[in-house]
C-alpha positions in Angstrom: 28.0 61.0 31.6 30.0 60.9 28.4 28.7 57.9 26.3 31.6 56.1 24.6 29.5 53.8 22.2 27.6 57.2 20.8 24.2 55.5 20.7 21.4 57.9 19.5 18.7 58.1 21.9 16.7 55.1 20.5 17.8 52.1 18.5 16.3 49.0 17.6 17.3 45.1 17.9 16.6 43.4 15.5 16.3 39.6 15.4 17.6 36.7 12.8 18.3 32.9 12.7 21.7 33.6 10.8 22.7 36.8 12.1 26.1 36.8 10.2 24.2 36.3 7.2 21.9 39.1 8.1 25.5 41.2 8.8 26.5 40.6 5.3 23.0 41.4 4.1 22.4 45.0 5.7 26.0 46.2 4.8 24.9 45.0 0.9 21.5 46.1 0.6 21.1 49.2 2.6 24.6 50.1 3.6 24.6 49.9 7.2 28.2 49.3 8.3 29.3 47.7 11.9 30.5 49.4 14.4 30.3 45.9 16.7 31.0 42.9 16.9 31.1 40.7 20.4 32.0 37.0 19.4 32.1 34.0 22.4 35.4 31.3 22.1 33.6 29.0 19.8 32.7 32.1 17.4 29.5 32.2 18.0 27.8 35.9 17.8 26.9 37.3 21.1 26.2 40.9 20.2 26.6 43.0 16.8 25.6 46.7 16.3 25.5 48.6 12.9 25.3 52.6 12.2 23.1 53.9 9.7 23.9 57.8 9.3 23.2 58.7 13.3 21.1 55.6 14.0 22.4 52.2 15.5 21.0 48.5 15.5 21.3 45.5 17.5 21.4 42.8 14.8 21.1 39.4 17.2 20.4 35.8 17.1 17.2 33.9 18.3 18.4 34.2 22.3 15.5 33.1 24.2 12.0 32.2 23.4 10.2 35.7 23.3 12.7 37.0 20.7 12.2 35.4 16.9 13.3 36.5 13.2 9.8 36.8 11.1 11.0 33.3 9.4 10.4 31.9 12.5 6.7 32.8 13.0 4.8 33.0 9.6 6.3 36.1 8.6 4.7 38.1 10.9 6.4 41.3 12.0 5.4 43.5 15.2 7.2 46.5 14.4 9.0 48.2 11.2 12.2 49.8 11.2 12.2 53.5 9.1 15.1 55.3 8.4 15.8 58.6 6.9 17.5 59.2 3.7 19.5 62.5 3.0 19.0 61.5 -0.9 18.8 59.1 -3.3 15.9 57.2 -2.6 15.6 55.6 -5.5 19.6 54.5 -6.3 18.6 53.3 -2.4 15.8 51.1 -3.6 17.3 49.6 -6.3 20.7 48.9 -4.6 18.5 46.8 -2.4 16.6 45.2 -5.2 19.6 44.0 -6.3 20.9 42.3 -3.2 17.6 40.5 -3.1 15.5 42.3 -1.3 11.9 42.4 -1.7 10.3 45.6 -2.7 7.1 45.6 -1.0 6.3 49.3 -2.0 7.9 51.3 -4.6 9.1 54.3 -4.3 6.4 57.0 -4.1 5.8 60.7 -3.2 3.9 60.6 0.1 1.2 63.2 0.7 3.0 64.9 3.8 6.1 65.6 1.6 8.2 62.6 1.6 9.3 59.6 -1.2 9.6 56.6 0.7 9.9 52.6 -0.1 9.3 49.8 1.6 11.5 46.4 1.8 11.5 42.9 3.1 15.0 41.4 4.2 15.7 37.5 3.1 14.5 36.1 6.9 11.0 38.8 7.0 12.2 42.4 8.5 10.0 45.4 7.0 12.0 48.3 6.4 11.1 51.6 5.3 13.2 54.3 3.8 12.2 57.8 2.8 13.4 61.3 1.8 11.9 64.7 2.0 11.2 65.9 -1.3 9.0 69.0 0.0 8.0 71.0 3.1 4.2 70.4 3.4 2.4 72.9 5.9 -0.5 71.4 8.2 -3.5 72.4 6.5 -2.3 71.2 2.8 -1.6 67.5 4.5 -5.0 68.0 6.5 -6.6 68.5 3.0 -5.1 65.5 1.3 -5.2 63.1 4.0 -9.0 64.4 5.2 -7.2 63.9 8.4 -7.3 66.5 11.3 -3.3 66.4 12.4 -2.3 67.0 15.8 1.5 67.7 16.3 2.5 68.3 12.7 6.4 69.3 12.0 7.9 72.5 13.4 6.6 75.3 10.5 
């Protein structure tokens, strides 16, 4: 059946004390933009998605006790969220700099032929961006990492 909403096949939900706040946030910092908004009488956010090239998130409030922003347990995160650039990896980073965001890694060539940075949001997310800079066959990664690699990209 014909999906109206256009979801990708996976997207993430992703969970904050002020999730109007975090709305604001994500459009400044990483340029997400919202594609929904589902608001009770009294105002109060019930559900929110944003697109991100093809991707989609749930941003949500604190709902129920087995869903928590980091600031609401030490920091700790149980997942990251990574998202593919199509460029500009580093105007990326610093856009987010600027909005406040945390740089937790700079932006660096990766061995398997990618630049990525990593960034904490104002209530704990981890995000990751990155960028293909180069095609890197199996056996070149292998070598660098001292890995043996299973499943590498379609050569």
């Amino acid at each position: 059946m014909h999906d109206p909403f256009q979801h990708a096949t996976l997207g993430v939900g992703v969970f904050y004390r002020d999730p109007w706040a975090a709305l604001e946030w994500l459009e400044r910092a990483f340029g997400f933009r919202r594609s929904m908004l589902v608001t009770d009488p009294s105002g109060r956010l019930v559900h929110s998605e944003m697109r991100f090239a093809d991707a989609y998130i749930v941003v949500d409030h604190e709902w129920s006790d087995d869903v928590a922003s980091p600031v609401s347990v030490g920091g700790r995160n149980t997942q990251l969220v990574y998202l593919k650039l199509s460029g500009g990896l580093d105007e990326h980073c610093e856009q987010a700099r600027l909005a406040g965001a945390e740089i937790m890694q700079e932006p660096a060539d990766q061995f398997y032929g990618e630049r990525t940075y990593r960034a904490r949001d104002p209530e704990g997310h981890v995000w990751t961006f990155a960028e293909t800079v180069r095609h890197v066959p199996r056996d070149e990664a292998e070598r660098l990492s001292n890995c043996r690699i299973d499943g590498w990209h379609r050569e």
